[in-house]
N, C-alpha and C positions, 0 to 999 in steps of 0.2 A: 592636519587633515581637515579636510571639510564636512560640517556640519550632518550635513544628507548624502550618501554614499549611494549612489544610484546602484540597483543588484544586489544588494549587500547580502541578502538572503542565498543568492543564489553562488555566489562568489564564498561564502563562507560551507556550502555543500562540499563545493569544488577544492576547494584550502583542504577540508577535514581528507576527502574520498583520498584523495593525493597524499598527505602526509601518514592516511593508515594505512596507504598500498603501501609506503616508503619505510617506514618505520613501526608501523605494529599499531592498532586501538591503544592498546594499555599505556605504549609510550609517547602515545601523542598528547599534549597538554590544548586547554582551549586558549592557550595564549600563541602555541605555534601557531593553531588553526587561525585567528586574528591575524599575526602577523604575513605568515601567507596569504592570506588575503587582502593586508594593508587595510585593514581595518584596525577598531581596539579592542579592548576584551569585555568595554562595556557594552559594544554595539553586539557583539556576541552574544551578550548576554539579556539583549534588546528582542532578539529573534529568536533563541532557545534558553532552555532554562543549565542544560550542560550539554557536553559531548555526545552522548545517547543519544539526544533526542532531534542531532543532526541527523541521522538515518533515520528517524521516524517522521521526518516532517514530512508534511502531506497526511498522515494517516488518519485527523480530525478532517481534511478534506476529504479522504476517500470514505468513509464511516458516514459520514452526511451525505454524499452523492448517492451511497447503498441506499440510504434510510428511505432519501427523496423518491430514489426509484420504487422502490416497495412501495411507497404511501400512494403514488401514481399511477401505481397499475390499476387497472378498469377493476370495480369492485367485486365484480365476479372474479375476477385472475384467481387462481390455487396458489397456495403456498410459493412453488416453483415456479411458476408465471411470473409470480410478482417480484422473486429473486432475480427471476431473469431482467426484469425491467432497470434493477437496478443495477446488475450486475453491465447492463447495455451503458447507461450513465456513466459509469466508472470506466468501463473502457473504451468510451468515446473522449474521457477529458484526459486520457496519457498522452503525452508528446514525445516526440523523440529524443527531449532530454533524458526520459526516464528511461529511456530504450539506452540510451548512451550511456549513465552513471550505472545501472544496475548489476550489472558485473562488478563493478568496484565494491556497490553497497554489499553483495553476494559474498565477495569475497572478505570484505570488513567484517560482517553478522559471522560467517563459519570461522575466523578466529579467533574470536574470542567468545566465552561462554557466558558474558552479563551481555554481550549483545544479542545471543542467543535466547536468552530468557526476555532478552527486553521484545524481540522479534515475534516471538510466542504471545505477550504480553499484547502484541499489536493485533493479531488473529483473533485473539480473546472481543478484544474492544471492538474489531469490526465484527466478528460475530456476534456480538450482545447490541448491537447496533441496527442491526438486520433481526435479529429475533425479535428486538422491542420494537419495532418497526410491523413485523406481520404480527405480535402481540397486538397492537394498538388497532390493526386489522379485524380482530377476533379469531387471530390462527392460534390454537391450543399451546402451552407453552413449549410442548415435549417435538410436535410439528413445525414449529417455530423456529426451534434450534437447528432441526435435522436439516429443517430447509434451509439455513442459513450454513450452516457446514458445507452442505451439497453445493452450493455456491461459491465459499470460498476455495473449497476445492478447485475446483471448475478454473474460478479465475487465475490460482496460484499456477495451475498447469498451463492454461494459455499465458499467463506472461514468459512463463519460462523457457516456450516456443515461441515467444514474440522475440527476447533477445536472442536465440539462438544466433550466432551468425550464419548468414545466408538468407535467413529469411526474408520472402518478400510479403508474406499474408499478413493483414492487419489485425490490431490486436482485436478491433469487435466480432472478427470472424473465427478468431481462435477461440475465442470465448464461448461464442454460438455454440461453435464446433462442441468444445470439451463440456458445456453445457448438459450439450444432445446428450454425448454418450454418457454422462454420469446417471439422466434419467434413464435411460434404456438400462444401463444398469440396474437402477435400484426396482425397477419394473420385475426384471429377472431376479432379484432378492424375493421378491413376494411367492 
């Protein structure tokens, strides 16, 4: 095989998603995922650190795009303004690859229960991400959090309407959308 494997990242996504719709998380090894992708299990181990953290890739990208957003909202922006800013970031950089694999990845996370926790694990990090981000703002810590939930919500709903098949609306506008109603919501909380 040759040195530099052009995709390799992305080709090793593709190997895993495929062998855990085929055969299960638990009983996939990172050596099938290499070899279905004709790759080796060092280059594997070049791009992730194990199996896990094939379904997690992107999530230090997406955690940084939040943060970017938040820290660029105009200084005045609230809490939620500035979530929204960043919540805009993140889903202006999906592509339609992630609109493609996510059903696989969806259906990967729901069976098994260490994907489950490690999926949790990812919410955490992009919520502490977004909190330290309006923290570093001067948004209180307790406000910080809640803004940063209200967000992730937000998002988790519109992608989930972004993959639906059928759809034609884009994910910034589902986002918008699920944005609106979570504040009008919490409006009617008070």
């Amino acid at each position: 095989m040759p040195r530099w494997e052009p995709h390799a990242r992305e080709r090793l996504v593709a190997a895993a998603l495929q062998l855990f719709g085929e055969q299960g998380y638990d009983q996939t090894t990172v050596a099938q995922i290499a070899d279905r992708a004709g790759l080796t299990k060092s280059t594997f181990f070049r791009h992730f650190p194990d199996k896990r953290d094939v379904l997690a890739a992107g999530q230090e990208t997406l955690s940084r795009l939040l943060a970017e957003g938040v820290a660029a909202a105009p200084p005045d922006a609230t809490p939620l303004a500035a979530v929204a800013e960043g919540l805009r970031r993140v889903a202006a950089s999906m592509t339609e690859l992630n609109r493609a694999i996510a059903p696989s990845v969806q259906a990967a996370i729901a069976s098994s229960a260490e994907l489950q926790a490690r999926d949790q694990l990812k919410h955490v990090g992009m919520a502490a991400a977004v909190a330290g981000a309006l923290h570093d703002r001067g948004v209180p810590e307790a406000t910080a959090a809640m803004a940063a939930e209200v967000g992730l919500l937000a998002f988790r709903d519109a992608f989930a309407a972004w993959v639906e098949p059928g759809n034609t609306t884009g994910l910034p506008e589902l986002t918008a959308d699920a944005f609106a109603r979570l504040r009008t919501a919490l409006r009617e909380l008070a």
